[in-house]
Structures are given as C-alpha cells and as structure tokens.
C-alpha positions in Angstrom: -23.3 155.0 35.2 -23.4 154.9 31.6 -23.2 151.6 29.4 -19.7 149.7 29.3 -17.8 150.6 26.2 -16.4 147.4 25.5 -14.4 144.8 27.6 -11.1 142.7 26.6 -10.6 138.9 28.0 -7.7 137.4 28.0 -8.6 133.6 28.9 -4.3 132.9 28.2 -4.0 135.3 31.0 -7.0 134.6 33.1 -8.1 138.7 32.8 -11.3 140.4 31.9 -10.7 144.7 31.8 -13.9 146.4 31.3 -13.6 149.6 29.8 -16.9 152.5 31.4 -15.7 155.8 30.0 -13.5 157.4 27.6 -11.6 159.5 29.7 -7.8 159.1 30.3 -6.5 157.5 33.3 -5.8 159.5 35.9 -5.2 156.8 39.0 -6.0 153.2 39.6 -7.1 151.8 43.2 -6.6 148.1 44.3 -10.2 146.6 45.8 -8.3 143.4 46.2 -5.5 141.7 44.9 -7.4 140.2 41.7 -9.2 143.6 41.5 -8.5 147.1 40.2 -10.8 150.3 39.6 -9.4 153.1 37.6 -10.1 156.6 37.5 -9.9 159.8 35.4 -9.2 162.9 37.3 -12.4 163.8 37.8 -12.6 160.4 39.9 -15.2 158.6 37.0 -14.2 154.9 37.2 -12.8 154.5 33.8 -12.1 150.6 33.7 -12.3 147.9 36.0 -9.1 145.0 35.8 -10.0 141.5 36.8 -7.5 138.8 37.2 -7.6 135.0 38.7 -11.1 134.9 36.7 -11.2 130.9 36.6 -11.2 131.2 40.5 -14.1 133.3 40.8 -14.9 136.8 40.8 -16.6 139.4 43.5 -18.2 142.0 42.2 -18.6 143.6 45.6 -17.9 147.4 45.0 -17.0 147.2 41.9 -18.3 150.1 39.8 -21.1 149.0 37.0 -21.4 145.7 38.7 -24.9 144.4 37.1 -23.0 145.6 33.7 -19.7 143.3 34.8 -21.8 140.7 36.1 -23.8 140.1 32.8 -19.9 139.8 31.3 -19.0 137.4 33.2 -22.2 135.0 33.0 -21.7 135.4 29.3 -18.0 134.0 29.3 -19.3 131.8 32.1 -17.0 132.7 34.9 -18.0 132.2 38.2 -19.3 135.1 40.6 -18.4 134.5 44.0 -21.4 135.9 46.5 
C-alpha cells in the first residue's frame, strides 16, 4: 500500500475520508455502518469514509490501517480495539 494522498475531516459532520490512490471510483463496500472502502476497478482501495468519529473508530479491515490510525491519533479521535 502506498502512502495516503491526503485525508478531508469534517468535525461539523463527524467524517474523516482518507484518500490512497488516484484512481477513479469504480465501487464502494460497506465494512460497517460508520465505515466504507472504495475501489477502482482494478479493486485498489481508493478511499476509506469514516463517519460517527466522536464515537470511536475500528480500524479492523480497513485498508492502510497504521496510515488511518496515525490520522486519527493526530485529530485525537478515539480508536476502538
């Protein structure tokens, strides 16, 4: 996995959406309610959507997890083990 491109957070909206690759979106697949992968075509995660931050985050199966992880601690939201 490469390095993550950039991420946007929305504290208003209580989103983080890390962006992994500059390929279009092809699909997305739901890991949870609060948690979203998407793909190109080639099925490279592209972006990963995370919502309901202030109640904690998982970062089980997420792609580029350390990467995310590191995010979060930075903007101090919780990661839930």
């Amino acid at each position: 996995m490469g390095a993550i491109l950039r991420y946007e957070h929305d504290a208003d909206a209580d989103a983080l959406y890390v962006h992994l690759a500059d390929k279009p979106y092809a699909y997305g697949e739901d890991l949870s309610p609060e948690r979203r992968v998407d793909f190109a075509a080639d099925r490279t995660p592209v972006g990963v959507e995370l919502t309901c931050l202030s109640h904690g985050v998982s970062l089980a199966g997420l792609p580029a997890s350390a990467e995310i992880g590191e995010i979060l601690t930075k903007l101090n939201i919780k990661m839930l083990v």
